[in-house]
C-alpha positions as MATLAB code, in Angstrom:
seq = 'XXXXXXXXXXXXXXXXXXXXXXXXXXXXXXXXXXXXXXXXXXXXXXXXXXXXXXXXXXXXXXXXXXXXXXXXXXXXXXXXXXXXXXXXXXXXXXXXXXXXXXXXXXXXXXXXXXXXXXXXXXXXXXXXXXXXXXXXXXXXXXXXXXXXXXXXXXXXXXXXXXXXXXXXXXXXXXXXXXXXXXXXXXXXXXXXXXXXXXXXXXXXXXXXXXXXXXXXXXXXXXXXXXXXXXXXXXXXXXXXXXXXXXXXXXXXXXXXXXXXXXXXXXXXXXXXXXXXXXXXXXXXXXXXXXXXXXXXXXXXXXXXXXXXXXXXXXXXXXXXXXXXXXXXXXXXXXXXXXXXXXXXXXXXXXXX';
ca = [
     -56.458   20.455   -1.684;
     -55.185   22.257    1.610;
     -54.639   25.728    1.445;
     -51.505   27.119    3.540;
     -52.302   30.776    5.038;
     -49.495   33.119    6.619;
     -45.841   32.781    7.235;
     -44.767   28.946    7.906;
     -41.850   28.715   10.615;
     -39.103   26.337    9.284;
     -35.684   26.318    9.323;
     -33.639   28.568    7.413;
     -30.935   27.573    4.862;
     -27.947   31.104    5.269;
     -24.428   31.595    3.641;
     -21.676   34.011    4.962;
     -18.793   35.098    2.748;
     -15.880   37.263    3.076;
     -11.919   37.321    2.967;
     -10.208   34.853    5.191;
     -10.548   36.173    8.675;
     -12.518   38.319    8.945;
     -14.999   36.726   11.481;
     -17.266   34.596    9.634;
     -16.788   31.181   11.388;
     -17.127   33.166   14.934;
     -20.299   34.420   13.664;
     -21.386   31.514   12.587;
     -20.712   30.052   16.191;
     -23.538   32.321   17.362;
     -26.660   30.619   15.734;
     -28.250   28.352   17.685;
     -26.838   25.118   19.126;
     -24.029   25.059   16.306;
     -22.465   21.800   15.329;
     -19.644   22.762   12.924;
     -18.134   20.780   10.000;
     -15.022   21.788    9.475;
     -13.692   20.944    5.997;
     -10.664   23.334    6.493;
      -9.652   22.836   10.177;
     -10.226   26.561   10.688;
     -12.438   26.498   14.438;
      -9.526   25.144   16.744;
      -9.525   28.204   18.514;
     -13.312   28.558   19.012;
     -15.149   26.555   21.617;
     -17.830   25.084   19.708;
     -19.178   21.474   19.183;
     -17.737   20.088   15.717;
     -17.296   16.897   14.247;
     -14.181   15.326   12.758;
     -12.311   16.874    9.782;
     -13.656   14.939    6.979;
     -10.931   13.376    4.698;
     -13.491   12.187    2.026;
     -16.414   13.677    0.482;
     -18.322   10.127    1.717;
     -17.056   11.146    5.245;
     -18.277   14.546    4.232;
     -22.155   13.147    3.608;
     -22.178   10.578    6.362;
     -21.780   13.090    8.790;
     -24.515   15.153    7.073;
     -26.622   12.702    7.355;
     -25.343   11.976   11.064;
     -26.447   15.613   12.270;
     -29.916   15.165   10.642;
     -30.248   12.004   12.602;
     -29.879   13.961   15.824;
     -33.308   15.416   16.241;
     -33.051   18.448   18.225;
     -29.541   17.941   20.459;
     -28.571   20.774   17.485;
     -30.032   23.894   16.170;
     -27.766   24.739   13.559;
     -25.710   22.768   11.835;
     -22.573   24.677    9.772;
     -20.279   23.589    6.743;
     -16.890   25.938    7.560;
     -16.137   25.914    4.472;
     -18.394   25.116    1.538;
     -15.251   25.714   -1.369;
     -13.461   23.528    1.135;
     -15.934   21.073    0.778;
     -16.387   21.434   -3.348;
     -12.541   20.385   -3.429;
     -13.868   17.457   -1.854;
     -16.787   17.083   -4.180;
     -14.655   17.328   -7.199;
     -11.755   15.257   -6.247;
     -14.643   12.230   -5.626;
     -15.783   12.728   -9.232;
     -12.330   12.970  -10.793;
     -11.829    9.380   -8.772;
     -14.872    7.795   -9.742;
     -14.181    8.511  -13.384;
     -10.502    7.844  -13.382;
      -9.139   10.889  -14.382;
      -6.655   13.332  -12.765;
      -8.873   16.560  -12.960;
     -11.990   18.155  -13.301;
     -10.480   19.181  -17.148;
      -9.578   16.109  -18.519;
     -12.978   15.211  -18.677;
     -13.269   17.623  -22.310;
     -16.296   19.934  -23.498;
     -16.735   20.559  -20.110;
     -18.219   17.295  -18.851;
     -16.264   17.383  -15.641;
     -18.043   20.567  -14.740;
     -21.785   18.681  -15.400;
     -20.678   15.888  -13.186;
     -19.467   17.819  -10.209;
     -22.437   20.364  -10.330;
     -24.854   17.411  -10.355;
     -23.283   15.722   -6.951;
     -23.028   19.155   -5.573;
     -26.653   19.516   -6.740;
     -27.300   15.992   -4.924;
     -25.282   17.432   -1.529;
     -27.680   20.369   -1.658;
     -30.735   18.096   -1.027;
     -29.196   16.537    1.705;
     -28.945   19.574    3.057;
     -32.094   20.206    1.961;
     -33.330   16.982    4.338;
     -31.230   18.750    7.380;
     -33.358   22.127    6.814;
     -36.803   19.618    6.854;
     -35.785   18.010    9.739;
     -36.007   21.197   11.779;
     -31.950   22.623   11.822;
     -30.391   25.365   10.089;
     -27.899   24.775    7.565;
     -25.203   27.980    7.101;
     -22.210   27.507    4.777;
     -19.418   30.042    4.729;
     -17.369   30.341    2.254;
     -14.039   32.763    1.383;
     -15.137   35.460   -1.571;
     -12.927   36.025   -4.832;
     -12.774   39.010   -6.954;
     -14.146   38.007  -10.578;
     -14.119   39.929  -13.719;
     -17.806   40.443  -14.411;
     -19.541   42.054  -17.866;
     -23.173   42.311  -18.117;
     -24.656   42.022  -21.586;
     -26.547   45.164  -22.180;
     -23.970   47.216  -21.007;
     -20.244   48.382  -22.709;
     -17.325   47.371  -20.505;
     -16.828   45.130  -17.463;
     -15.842   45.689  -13.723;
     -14.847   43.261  -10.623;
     -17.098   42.212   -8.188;
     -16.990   40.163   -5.219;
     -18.233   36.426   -5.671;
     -18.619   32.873   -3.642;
     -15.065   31.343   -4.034;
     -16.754   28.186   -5.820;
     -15.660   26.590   -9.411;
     -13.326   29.270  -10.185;
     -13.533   27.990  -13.715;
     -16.184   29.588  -16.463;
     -17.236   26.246  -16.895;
     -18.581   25.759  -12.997;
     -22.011   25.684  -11.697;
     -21.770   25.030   -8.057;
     -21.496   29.147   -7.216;
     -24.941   29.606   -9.007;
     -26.522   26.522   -7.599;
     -25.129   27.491   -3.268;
     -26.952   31.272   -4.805;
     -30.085   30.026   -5.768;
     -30.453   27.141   -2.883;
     -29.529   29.617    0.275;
     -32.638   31.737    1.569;
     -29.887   34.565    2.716;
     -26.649   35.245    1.328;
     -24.309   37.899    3.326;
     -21.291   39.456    1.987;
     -18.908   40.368    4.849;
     -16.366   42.880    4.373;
     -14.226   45.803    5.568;
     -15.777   48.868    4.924;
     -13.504   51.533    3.613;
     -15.041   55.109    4.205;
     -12.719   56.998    2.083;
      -9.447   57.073   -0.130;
      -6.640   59.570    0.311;
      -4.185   60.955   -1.830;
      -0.835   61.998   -0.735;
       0.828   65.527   -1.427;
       1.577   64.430   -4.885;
      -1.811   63.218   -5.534;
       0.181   60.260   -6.872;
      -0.325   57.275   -4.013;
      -3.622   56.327   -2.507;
      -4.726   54.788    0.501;
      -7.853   53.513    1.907;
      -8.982   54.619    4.943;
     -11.339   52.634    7.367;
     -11.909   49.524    8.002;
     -15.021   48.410   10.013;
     -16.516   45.114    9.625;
     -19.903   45.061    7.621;
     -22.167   42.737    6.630;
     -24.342   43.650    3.024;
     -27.402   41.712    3.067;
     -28.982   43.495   -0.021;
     -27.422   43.034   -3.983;
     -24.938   45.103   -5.585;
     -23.350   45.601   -8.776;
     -19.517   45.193   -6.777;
     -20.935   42.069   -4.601;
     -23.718   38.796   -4.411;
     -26.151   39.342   -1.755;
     -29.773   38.681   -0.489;
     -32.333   37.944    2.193;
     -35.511   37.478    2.709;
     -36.289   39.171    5.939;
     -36.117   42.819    5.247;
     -32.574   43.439    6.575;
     -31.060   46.902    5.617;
     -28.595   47.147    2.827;
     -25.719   46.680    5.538;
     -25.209   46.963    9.208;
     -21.824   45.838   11.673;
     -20.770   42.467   12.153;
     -22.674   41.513   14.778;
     -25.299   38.650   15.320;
     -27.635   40.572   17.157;
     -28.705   42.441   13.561;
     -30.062   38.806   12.404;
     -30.934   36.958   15.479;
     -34.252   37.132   15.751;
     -34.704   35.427   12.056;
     -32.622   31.952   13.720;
     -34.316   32.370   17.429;
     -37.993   31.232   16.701;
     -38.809   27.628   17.380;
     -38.792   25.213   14.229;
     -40.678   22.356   13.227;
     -39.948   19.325   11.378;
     -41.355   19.525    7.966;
     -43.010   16.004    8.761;
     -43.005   15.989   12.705;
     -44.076   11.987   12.347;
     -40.572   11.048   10.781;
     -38.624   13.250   12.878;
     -39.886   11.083   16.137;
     -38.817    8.133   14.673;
     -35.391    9.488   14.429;
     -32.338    8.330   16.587;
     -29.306    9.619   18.471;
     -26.915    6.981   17.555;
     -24.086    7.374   14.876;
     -25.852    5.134   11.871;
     -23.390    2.149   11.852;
     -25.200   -0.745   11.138;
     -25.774   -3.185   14.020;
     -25.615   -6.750   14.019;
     -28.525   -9.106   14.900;
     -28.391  -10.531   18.366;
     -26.878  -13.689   17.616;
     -23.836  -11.480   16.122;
     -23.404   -9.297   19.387;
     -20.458  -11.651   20.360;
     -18.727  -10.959   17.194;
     -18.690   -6.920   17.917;
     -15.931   -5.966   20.131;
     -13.240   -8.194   18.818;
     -13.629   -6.775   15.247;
     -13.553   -2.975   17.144;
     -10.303   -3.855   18.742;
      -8.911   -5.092   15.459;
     -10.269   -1.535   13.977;
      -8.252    0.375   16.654;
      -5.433   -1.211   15.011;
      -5.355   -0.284   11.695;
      -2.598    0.023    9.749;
      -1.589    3.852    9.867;
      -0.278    2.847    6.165;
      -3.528    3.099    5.311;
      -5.091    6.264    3.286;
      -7.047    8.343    5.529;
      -9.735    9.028    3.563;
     -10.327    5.367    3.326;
      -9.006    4.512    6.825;
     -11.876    7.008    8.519;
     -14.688    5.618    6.956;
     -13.183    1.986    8.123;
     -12.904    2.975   11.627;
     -16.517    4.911   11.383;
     -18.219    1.855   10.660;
     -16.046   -0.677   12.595;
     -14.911   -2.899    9.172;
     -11.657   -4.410    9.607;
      -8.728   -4.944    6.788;
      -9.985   -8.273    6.664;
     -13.329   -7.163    5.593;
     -11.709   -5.281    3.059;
      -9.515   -7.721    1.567;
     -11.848  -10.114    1.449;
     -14.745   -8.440   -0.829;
     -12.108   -6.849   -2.878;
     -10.891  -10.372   -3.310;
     -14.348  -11.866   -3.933;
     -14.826   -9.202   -6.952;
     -11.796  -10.364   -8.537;
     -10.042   -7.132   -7.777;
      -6.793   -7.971   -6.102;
      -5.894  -11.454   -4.529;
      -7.442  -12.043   -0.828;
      -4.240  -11.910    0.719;
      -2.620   -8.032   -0.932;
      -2.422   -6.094    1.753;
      -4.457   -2.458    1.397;
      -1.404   -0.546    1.209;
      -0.470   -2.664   -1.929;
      -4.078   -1.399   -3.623;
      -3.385    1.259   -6.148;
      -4.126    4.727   -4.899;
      -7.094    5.184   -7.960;
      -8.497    1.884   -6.416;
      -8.778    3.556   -2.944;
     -10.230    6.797   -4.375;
     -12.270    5.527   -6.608;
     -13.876    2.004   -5.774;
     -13.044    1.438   -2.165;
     -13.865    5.257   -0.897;
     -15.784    6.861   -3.869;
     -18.160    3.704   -3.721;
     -18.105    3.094    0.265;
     -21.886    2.801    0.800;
     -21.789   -0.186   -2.069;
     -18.686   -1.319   -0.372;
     -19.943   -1.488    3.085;
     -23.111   -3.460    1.849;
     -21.065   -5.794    0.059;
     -19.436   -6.352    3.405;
     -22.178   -6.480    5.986;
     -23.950   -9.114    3.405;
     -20.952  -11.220    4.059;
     -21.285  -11.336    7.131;
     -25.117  -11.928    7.546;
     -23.910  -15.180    5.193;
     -21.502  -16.368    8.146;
     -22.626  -19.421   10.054;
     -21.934  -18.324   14.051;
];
């Protein structure tokens, strides 16, 4: 057995919170080489690097998995928002299984199943952080009703805005997973009372960031930060500027810089570009949750139609605006990596 002295230099796995607006995606922008995926459409007016909006919680994963693939072209990679991307997550389970929420499931069955793929999402992650990037989620905060069980009474506190339901687990599994969690927040200094003593108003307003737990928030770190300090990157920078290393440096040179779309053997290479100029002409009919990942990995309606036919599901012919909008969710989108094999071992069968 190898014994591991000292402090290891990897990459770190942070969450910012706060009210909408209040700065946390420009902070974010300040880690290192920042890719952002932005589940909300919130960074137009920052000039960072960020991938497309993803329409699908597939789409979501893909490009997870896209960003790990890119070695070092990024330092950090950032989910703007994570509850942004838990709507995702849940409307992907309510899809797969049919059903119209996360509460038709009963006895609280939809709950397990999303906190198990969001458990599964958190790995990936996971794989990002091994790979040598840092992964920081932000996320909005919510006020929640909160009553500890040795104590009489109950007071609000500020939480992650994740499975706003009792039944939820994904808030508890982002609190456990993150290395540092940071509450953002204006900082009110003190409440005054009119001549009346009747109406109060807060006075302040400062931008702070609370690294250290409170009974009126969720926070944490690992690093010795003070209880709270301005909203500024310089207070945390020197945790993100050290050089990282690849949890398994031998995998990580084997990795590649191209988006990872299947290619076709070389006897197939003269098949490639008409079935890209057929994708560039998609029907805009066509859900775009399902018509992203299409044009992503260059399948064609065809290819659609005709595994869906092969399986018995619709006729070869029914045009993919005539599928049922479950179908789409649920078997065609909810099941794309299945799908996509299906289709690229059709192919391969081809004579050319």
């Amino acid at each position: 057995m190898e014994v591991i002295s000292g402090k290891v230099a990897k990459a770190k796995k942070a969450a910012l919170y706060g009210p909408e607006g209040i700065g946390k995606s420009s902070m974010a922008s300040q880690f290192p080489r920042p890719v952002f995926i932005d589940t909300e459409g919130s960074t137009t007016e920052l000039d960072v690097n960020r991938l497309p909006k993803p329409s699908s919680w597939e789409m979501l994963k893909q490009q997870v998995q896209w960003v790990k693939q890119q070695g070092s072209r990024f330092g950090t990679l950032i989910i703007d928002t994570i509850d942004w991307a838990e709507m995702l997550c849940v409307e992907s389970v309510c899809a797969t299984h049919n059903k119209k929420g996360v509460e038709d499931f009963g006895y609280g069955k939809g709950y397990i199943f999303v906190a198990e793929e969001f458990g599964r999402f958190l790995n990936l992650l996971s794989d990002v952080v091994e790979s040598g990037i840092h992964v920081v989620l932000t996320a909005h905060s919510q006020i929640t009703k909160f009553e500890q069980p040795d104590e009489m009474g109950a007071y609000d506190r500020y939480s992650l805005k994740l499975g706003q339901k009792t039944g939820s687990r994904t808030a508890a599994l982002v609190k456990e997973w993150v290395d540092m969690l940071l509450f953002i927040n204006y900082k009110t200094f003190s409440v005054a009372a009119d001549d009346k003593g009747s109406k109060h108003k807060a006075q302040g307003g400062l931008r702070t960031v609370y690294a250290t737990h409170h009974p009126a928030w969720d926070a944490k770190n690992r690093h010795g930060l003070p209880d709270e300090f301005p909203l500024d990157y310089g207070y945390i920078s020197h945790i993100f500027s050290g050089s990282t290393q690849p949890v398994n440096p031998s995998s990580a040179s084997a990795q590649t810089t191209q988006v990872p779309v299947s290619q076709p053997p070389q006897q197939q290479q003269q098949h490639a570009e008409p079935a890209q100029a057929t994708v560039s002409e998609l029907n805009p009919n066509i859900p775009q949750s399902l018509r992203d990942l299409m044009v992503q990995h260059k399948v064609t309606e065809a290819d659609i139609q005709i595994v869906v036919g092969k399986k018995g599901y619709y006729p070869q012919d029914t045009p993919i605006t005539n599928y049922a909008t479950d179908f789409i969710n649920g078997v065609l989108v909810g099941a794309w990596p299945q799908v996509h094999q299906m289709i690229k071992d059709f192919k391969a069968s081809l004579p050319f």
